[in-house]
MITIKOL-796041 format. One line per 2 residues: number of its first residue (from 1); their letters; for each residue x, y, z of N, C-alpha, C, O, CB. Coordinates in steps of 0.2 Angstrom, whole numbers. Glycine has a CB too. Layout:
% MITIKOL-796041
NUM) a) X Y Z X Y Z X Y Z X Y Z X Y Z | ...;
***
This chain:
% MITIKOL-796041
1) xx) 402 -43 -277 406 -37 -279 404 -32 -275 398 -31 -274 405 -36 -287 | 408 -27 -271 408 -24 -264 403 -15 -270 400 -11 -267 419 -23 -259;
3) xx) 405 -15 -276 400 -9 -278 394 -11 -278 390 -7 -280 402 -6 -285 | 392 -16 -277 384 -18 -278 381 -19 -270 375 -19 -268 382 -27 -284;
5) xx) 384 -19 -266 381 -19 -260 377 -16 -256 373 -19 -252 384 -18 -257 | 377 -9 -259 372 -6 -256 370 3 -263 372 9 -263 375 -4 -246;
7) xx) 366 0 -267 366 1 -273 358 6 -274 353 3 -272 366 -5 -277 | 358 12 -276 352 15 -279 353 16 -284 358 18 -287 350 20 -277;
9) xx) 344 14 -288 345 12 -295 338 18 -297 333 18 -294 344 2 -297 | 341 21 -301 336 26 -304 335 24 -313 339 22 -316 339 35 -304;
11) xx) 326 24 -315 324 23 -319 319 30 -321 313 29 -319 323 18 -318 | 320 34 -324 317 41 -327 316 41 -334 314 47 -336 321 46 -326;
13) xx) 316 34 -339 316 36 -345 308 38 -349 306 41 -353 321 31 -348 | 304 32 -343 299 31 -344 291 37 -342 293 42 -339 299 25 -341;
15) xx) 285 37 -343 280 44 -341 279 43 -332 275 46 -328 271 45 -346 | 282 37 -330 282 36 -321 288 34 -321 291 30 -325 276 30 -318;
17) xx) 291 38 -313 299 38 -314 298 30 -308 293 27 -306 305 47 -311 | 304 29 -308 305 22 -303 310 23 -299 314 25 -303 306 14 -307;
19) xx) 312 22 -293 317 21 -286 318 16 -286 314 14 -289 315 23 -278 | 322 12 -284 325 7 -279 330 7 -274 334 12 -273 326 3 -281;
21) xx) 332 1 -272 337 1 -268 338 -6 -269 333 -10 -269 336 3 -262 | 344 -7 -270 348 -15 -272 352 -16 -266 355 -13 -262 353 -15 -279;
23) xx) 352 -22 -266 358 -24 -263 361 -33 -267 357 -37 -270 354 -25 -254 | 366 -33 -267 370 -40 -274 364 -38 -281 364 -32 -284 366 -52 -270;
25) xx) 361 -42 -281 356 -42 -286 348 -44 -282 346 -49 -282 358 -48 -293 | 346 -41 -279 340 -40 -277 337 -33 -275 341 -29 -271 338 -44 -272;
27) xx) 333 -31 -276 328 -25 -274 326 -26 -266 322 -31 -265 319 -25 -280 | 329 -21 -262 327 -20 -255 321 -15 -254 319 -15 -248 332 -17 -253;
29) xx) 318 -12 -258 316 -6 -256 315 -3 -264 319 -5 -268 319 -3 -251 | 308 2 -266 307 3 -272 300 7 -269 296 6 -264 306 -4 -278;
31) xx) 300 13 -274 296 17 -274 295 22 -283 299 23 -287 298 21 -266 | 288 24 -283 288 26 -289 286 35 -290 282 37 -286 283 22 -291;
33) xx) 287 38 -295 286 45 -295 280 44 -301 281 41 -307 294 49 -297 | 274 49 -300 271 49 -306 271 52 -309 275 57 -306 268 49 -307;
35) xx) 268 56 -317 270 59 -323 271 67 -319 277 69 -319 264 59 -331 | 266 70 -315 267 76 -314 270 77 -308 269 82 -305 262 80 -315;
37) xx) 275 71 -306 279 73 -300 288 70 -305 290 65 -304 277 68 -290 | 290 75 -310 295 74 -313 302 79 -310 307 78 -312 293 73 -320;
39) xx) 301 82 -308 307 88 -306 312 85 -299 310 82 -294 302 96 -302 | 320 88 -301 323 84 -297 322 84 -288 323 80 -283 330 87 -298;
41) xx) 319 89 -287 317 89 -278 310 83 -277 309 81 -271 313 100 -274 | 308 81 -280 302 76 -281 306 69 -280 303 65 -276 298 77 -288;
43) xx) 311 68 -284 317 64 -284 320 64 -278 321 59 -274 321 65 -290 | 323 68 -277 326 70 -270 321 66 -263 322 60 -261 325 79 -269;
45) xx) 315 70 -262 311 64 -257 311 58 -257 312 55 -252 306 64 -258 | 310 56 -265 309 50 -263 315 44 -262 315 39 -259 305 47 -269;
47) xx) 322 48 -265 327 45 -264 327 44 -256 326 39 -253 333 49 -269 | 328 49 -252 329 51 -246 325 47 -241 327 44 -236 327 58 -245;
49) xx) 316 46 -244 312 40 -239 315 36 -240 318 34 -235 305 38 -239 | 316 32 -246 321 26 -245 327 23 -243 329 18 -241 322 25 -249;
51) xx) 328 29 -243 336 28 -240 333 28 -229 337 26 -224 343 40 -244 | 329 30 -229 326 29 -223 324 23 -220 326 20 -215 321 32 -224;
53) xx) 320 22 -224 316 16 -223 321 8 -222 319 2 -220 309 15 -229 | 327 10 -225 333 5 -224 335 7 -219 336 3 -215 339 4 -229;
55) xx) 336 13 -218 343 14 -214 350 14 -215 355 13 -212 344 10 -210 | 349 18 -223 355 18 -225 357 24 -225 352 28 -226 357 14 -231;
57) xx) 365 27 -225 364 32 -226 368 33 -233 370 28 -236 365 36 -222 | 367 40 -236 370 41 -243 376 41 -243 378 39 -249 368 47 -247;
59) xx) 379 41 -240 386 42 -240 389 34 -242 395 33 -244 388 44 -233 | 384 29 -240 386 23 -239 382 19 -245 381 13 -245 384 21 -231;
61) xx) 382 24 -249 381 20 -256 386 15 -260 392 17 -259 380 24 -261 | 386 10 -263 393 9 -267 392 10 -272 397 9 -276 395 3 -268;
63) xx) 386 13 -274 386 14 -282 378 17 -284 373 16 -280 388 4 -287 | 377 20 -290 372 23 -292 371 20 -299 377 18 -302 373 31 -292;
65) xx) 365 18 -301 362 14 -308 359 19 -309 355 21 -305 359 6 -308 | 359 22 -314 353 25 -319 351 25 -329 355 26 -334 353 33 -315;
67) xx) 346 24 -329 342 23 -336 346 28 -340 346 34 -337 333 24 -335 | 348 29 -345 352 34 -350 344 34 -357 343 38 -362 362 29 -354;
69) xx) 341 31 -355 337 30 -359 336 24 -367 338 18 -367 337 37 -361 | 332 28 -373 330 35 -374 324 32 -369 322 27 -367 329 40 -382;
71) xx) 320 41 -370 314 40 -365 311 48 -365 310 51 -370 317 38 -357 | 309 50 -360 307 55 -358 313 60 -358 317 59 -355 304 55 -352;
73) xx) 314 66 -362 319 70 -362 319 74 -356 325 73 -353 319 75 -367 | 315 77 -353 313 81 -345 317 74 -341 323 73 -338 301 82 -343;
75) xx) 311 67 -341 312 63 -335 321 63 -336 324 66 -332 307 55 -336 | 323 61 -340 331 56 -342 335 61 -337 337 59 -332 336 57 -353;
77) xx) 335 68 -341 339 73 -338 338 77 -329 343 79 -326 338 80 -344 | 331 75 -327 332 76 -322 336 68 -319 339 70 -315 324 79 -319;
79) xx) 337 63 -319 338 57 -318 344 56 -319 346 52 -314 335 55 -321 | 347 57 -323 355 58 -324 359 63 -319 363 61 -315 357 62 -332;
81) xx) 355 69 -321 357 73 -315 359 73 -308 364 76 -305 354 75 -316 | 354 70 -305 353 67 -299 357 62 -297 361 63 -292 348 65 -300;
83) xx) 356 55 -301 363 50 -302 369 52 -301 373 48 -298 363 47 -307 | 372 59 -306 378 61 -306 380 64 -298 385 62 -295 378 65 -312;
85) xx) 376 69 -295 376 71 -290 378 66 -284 382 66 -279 370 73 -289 | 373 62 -286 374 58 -278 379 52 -278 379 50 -272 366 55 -276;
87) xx) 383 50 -284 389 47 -286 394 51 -283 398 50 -278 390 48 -293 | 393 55 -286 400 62 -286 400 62 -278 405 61 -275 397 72 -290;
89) xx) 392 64 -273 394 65 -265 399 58 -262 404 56 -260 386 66 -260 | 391 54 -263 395 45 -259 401 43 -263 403 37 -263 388 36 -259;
91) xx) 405 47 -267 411 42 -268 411 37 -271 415 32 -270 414 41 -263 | 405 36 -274 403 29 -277 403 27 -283 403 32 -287 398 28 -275;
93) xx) 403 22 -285 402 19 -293 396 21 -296 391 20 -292 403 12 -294 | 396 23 -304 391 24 -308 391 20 -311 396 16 -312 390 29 -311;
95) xx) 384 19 -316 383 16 -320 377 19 -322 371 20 -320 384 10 -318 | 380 21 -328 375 22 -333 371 18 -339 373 18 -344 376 26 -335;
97) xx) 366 15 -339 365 8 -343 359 13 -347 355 18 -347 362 -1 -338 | 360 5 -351 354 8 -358 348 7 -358 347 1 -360 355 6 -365;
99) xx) 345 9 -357 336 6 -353 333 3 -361 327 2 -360 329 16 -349 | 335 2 -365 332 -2 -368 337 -8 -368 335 -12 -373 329 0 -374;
101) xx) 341 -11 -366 347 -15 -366 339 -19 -359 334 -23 -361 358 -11 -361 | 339 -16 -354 334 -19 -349 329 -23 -354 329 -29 -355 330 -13 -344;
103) xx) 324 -18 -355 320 -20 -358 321 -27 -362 318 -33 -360 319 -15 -362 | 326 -25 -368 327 -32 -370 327 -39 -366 323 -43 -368 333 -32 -370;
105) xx) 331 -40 -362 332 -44 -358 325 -45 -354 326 -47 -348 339 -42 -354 | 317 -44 -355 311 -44 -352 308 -49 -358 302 -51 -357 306 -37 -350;
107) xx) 310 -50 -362 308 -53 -368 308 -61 -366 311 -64 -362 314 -51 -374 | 302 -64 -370 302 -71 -367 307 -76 -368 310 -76 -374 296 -73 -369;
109) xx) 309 -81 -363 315 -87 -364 315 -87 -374 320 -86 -378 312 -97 -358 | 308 -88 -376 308 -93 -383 309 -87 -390 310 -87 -396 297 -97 -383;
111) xx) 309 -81 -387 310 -75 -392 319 -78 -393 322 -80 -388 308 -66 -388 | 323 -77 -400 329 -76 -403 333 -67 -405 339 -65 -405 328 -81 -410;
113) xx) 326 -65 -406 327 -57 -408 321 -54 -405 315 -56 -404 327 -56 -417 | 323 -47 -404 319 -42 -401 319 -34 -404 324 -31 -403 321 -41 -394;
115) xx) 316 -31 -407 316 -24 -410 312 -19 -402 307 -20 -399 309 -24 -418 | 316 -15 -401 315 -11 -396 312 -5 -397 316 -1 -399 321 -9 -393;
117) xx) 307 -3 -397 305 4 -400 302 8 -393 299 5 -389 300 4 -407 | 303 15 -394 298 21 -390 296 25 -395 300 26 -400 300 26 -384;
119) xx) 291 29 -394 292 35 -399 292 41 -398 289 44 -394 288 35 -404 | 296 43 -405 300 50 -404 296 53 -406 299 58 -409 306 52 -407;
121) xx) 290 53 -406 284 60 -410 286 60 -416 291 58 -419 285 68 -408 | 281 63 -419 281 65 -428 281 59 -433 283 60 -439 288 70 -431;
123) xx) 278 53 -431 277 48 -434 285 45 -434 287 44 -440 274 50 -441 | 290 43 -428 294 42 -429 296 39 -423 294 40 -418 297 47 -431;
125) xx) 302 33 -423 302 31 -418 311 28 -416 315 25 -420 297 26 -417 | 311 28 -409 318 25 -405 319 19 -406 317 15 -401 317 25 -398;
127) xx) 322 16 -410 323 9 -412 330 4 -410 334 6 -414 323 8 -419 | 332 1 -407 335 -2 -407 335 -12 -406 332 -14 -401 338 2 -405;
129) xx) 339 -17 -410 336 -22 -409 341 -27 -409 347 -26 -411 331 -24 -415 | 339 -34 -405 344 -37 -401 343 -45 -402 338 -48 -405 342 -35 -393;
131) xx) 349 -48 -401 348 -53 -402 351 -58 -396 356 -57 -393 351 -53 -409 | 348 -63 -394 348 -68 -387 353 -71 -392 351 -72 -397 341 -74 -384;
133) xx) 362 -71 -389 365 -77 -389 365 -83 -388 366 -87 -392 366 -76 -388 | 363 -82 -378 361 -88 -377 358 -86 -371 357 -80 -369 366 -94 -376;
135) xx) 355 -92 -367 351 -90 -364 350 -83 -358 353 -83 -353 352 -95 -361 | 346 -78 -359 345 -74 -355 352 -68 -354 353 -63 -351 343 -79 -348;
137) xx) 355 -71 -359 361 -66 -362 361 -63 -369 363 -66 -374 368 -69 -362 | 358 -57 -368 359 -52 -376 364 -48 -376 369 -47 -372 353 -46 -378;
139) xx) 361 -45 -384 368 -42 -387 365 -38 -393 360 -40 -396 374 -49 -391 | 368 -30 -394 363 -27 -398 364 -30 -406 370 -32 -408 364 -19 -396;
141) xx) 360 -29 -411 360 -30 -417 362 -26 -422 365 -27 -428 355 -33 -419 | 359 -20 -420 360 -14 -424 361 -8 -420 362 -8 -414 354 -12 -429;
143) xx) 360 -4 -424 364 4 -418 357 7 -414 352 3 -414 368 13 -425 | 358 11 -412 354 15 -408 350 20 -416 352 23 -421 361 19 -402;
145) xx) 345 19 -414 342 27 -421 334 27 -420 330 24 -418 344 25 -431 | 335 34 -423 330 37 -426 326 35 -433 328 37 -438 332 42 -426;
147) xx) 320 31 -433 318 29 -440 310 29 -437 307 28 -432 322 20 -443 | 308 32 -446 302 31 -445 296 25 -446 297 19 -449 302 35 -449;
149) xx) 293 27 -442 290 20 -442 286 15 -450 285 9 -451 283 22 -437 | 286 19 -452 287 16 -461 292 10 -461 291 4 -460 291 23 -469;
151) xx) 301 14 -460 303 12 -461 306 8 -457 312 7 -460 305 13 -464 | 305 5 -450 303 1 -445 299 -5 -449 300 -11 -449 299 6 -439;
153) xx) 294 -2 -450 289 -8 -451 293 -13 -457 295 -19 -456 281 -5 -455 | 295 -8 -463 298 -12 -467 304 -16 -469 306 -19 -474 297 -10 -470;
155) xx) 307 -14 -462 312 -18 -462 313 -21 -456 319 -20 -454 318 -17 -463 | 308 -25 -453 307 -30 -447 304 -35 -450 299 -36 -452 303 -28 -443;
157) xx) 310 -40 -447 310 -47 -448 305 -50 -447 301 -47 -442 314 -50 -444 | 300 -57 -449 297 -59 -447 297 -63 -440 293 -63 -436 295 -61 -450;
159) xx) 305 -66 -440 307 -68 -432 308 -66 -427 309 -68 -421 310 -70 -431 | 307 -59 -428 311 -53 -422 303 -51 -419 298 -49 -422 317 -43 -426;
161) xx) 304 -51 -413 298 -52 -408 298 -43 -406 304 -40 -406 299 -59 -399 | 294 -40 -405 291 -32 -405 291 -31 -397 288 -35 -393 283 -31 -408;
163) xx) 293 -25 -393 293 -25 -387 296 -18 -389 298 -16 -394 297 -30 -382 | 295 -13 -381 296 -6 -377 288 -2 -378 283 -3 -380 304 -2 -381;
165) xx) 291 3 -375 284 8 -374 281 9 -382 275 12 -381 286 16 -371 | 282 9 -387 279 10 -391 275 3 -396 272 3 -401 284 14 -394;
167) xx) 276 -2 -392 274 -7 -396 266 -6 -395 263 -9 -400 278 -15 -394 | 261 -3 -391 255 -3 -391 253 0 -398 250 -3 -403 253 2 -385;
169) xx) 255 6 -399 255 9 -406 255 7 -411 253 10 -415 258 11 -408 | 259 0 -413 262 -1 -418 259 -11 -421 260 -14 -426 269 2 -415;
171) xx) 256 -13 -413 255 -20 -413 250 -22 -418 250 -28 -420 254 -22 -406 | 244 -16 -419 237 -17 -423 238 -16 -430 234 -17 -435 231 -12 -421;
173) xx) 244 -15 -430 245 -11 -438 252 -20 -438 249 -23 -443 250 3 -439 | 254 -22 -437 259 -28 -440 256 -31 -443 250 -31 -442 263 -33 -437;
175) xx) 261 -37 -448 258 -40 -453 257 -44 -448 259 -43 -442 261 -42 -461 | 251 -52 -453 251 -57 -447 257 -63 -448 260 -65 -453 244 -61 -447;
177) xx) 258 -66 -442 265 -70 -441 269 -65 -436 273 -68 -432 269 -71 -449 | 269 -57 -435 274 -55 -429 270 -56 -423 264 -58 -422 277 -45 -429;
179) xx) 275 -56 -419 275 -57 -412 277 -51 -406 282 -50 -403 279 -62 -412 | 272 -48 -404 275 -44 -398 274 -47 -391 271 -52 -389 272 -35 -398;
181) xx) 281 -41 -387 279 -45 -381 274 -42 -376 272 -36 -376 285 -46 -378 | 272 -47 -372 267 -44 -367 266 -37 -363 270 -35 -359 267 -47 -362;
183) xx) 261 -35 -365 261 -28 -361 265 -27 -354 268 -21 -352 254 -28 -358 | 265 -31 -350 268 -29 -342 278 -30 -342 283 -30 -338 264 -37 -335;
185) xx) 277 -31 -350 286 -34 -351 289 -27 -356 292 -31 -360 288 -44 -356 | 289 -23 -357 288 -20 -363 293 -14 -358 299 -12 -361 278 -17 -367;
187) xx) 291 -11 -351 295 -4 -349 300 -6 -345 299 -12 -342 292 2 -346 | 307 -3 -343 314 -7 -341 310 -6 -333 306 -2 -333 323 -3 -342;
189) xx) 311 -9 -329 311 -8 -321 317 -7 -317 322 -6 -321 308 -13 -319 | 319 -6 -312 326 -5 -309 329 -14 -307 334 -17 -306 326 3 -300;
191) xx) 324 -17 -308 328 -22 -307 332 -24 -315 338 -27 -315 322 -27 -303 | 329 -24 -319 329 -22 -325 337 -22 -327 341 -27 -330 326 -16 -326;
193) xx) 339 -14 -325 343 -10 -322 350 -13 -321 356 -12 -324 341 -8 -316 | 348 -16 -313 353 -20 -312 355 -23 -314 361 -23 -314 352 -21 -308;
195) xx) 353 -29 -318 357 -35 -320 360 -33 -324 365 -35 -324 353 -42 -322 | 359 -27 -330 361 -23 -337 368 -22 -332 373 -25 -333 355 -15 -341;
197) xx) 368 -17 -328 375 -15 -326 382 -19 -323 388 -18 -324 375 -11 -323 | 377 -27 -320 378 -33 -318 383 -35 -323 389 -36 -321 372 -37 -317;
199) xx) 381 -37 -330 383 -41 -333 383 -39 -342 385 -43 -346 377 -48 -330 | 381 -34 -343 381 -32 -351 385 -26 -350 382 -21 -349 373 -31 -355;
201) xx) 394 -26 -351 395 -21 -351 393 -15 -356 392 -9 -356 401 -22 -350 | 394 -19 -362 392 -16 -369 386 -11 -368 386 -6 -373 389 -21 -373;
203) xx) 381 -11 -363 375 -7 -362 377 -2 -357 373 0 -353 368 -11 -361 | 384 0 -356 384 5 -348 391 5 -349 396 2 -351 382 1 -340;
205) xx) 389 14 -345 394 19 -345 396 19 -337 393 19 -332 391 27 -348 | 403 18 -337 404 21 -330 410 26 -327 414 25 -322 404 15 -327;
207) xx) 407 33 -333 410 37 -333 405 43 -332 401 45 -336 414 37 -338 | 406 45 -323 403 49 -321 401 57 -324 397 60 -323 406 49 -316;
209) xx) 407 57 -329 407 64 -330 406 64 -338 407 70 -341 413 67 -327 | 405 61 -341 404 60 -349 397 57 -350 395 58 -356 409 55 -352;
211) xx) 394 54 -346 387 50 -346 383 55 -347 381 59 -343 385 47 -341 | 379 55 -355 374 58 -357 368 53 -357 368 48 -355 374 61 -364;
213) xx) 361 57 -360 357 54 -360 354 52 -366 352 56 -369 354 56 -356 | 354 46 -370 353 44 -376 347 43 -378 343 38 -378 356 38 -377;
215) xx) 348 52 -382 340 52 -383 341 54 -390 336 56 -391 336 58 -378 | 345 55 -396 346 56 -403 344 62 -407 345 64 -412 344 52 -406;
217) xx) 340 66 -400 337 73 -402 336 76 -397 336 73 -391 332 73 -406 | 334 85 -399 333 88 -395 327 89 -392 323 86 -396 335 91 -397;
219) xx) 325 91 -388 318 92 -382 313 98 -389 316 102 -392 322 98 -372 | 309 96 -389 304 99 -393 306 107 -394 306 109 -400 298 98 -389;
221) xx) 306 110 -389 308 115 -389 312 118 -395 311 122 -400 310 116 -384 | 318 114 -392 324 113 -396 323 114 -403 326 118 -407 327 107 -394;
223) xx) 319 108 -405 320 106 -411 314 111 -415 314 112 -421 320 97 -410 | 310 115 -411 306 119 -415 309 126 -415 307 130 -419 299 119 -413;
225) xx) 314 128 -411 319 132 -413 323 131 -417 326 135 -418 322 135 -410 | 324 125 -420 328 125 -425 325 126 -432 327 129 -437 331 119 -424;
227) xx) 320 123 -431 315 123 -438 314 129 -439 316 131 -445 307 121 -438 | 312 134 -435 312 144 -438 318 143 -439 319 143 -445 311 152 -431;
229) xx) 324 143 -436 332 146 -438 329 145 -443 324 148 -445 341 142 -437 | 332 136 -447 330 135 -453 328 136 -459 330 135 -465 328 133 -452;
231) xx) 319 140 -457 315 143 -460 317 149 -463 317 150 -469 311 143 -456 | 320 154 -457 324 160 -458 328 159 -463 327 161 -468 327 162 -454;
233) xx) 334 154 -461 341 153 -467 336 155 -475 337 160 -479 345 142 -467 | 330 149 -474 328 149 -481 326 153 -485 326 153 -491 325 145 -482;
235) xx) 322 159 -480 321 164 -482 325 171 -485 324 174 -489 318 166 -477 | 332 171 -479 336 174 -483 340 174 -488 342 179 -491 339 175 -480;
237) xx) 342 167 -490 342 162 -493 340 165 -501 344 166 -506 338 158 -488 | 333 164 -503 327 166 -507 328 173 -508 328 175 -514 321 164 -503;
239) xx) 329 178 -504 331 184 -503 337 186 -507 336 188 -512 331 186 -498 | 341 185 -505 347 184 -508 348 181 -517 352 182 -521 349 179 -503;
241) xx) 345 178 -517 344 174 -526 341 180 -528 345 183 -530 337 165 -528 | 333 184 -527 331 187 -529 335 194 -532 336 197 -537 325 186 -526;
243) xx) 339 193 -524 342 202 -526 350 202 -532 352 207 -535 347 207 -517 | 352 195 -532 356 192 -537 352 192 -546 355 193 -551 355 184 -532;
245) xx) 347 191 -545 342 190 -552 341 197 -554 341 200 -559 333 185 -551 | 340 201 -547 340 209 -551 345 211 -555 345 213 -561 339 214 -546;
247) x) 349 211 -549 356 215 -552 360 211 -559 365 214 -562 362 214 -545;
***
């Protein structure tokens, strides 16, 4: 297929970001960003040595892959961003895939089900879980969400095998009989990437200009200005009753 020809695949969902370069379905070239080199010009370099060390130029992309997540809120959005840019210059095809759709598909041949988790802080986590049709072809089982890990625990199958960044967390605390998967299979890679936009349309967007990052909440910040609003409402709120009771 002439969009996979000469292909950069960004992965940012994770606390080390990941480059490549594809060509059909193989990795030409790959290089890695670590936690405190996360900002788009850091991304920029490394996109640019690569594109070097081929001899390709940007113009002559067919297409951009990148991770939608969830993941890192910083990493995703500098990552999307970028992808969308460099789509938008080379005239090229996007694709945005669901970096735990990857994941999935790292799960072992003998696994039937897979629970996908990262975590979202505050005792809570990114879940979603999958089921092998047939061979080395999934399909999601449930939706995308936010659930706490209570209620993660307590509604996980005993046949559904445990995998993504959070399964470290979570592996000492399962009853016995679950199964997680191995440490080195747990975060998506760009090769990952590729086969998800390859072949699972269901996990990918390829709408340059609608493509968010599937993260189900807001960036910390965010979400602790919301709590004061909140707090305030409740206060005025309270205020309000009291001057009510007077009168």
């Amino acid at each position: 297929m002439a969009a996979f020809d000469r292909v950069l695949v960004l992965e940012t969902a994770g606390k080390v970001g990941q480059v490549a370069l594809a060509s059909d379905d193989a990795i030409v070239a790959e290089d890695r960003l670590e936690g405190a080199r996360r900002r788009a010009s850091d991304l920029a370099l490394v996109v640019d040595r690569l594109l070097r060390v081929r001899e390709w130029k940007a113009r002559e992309l067919t297409s951009v892959v990148v991770g939608l997540g969830p993941g890192s809120y910083t990493g995703l959005r500098v990552g999307l961003a970028s992808a969308k840019a460099l789509a938008y210059a080379a005239g090229c095809a996007f694709f945005g895939v669901e970096t735990f759709a990857g994941i999935a598909g790292r799960a072992p041949a003998e696994a039937r089900a897979v629970s996908v988790v990262a975590d979202a802080l505050q005792r809570k986590l990114f879940r979603r879980d999958y089921r092998q049709t047939s061979p080395g072809n999934w399909q999601p089982a449930t939706d995308l969400m936010v659930v706490s890990r209570e209620d993660w625990a307590r509604t996980l199958s005993i046949e559904t095998w445990v995998s993504g960044p959070a399964a470290a967390l979570l592996e000492g605390k399962l009853a016995p009989g679950h199964r997680v998967v191995p440490p080195d299979h747990r975060e998506s890679r760009p090769a990952d990437l590729l086969r998800v936009a390859r072949s699972w349309p269901w996990a990918v967007t390829t709408d340059v200009w609608t493509a968010e990052p599937l993260y189900l909440r807001g960036s910390s910040a965010e979400e602790k200005a919301a709590s004061v609003t909140t707090g305030a409402d409740r206060a005025r709120a309270g205020q309000a009753g009291d001057v009510g009771e007077a009168s």
